[in-house]
N, C-alpha and C positions, 0 to 999 in steps of 0.2 A: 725873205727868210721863211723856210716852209714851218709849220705847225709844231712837228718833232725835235726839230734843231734848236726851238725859243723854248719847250719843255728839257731837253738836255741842258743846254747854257744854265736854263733857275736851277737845274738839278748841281749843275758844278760852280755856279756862283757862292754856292752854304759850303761847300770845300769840305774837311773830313766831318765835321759838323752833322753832315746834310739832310735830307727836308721828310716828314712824313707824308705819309700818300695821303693825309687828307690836304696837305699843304698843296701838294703837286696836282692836285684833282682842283681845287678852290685856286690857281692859276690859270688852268686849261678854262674852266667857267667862265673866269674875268674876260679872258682873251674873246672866248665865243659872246657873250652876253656881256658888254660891257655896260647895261645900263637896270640889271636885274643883280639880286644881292645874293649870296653863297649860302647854300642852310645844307649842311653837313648832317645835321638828325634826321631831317626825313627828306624832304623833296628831291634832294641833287645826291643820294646817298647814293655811291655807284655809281656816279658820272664820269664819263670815260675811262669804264673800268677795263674793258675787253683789250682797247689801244695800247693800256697802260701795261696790264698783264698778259695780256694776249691770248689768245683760244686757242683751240687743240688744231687748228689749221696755219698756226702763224703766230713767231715770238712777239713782243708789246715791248715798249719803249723801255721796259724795268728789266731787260734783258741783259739791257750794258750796263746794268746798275748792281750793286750788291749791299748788304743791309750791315749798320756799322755795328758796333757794340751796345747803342742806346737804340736799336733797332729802326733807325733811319735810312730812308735810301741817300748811295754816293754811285757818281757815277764813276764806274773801273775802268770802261775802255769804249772808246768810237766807235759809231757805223763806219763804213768802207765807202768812199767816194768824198766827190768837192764838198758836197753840200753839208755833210758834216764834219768839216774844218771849224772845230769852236775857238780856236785858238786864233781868230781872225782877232 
């Protein structure tokens, strides 16, 4: 399972609920360093920001996502192809 499709499933697992970007950033960490701890105020602040929102060259995984009422991201709709079938 590629890197993107385990950050979409956490994203649609919280359901209309769903998850704040420091939530979703403090997943992506665990996944990479699973034996280093998450510190959200200064060291890992901005970690995998650019993937997540994406730069002026290319949309970020928070593309298919959109922000609920309590300003959460939820994801609204799939990437295109197998690999993101979350519904397996």
């Amino acid at each position: 399972m590629k890197k993107a499709e385990e950050v979409l499933r956490f994203i649609k697992k919280a359901g209309k609920s769903g998850r704040r970007f420091t939530e979703i950033q403090k997943f992506i960490f665990e996944k990479n360093h699973p034996n280093l701890k998450y510190d959200s105020s200064t060291t890992n602040r901005g970690y995998y920001c650019s993937c997540l929102s994406g730069t002026y060259r290319q949309k970020g995984l928070l593309s298919y996502c959109t922000k609920n009422a309590d300003n959460k991201w939820t994801l609204t709709r799939l990437p295109k192809g197998k690999v993101y079938s979350i519904n397996r």
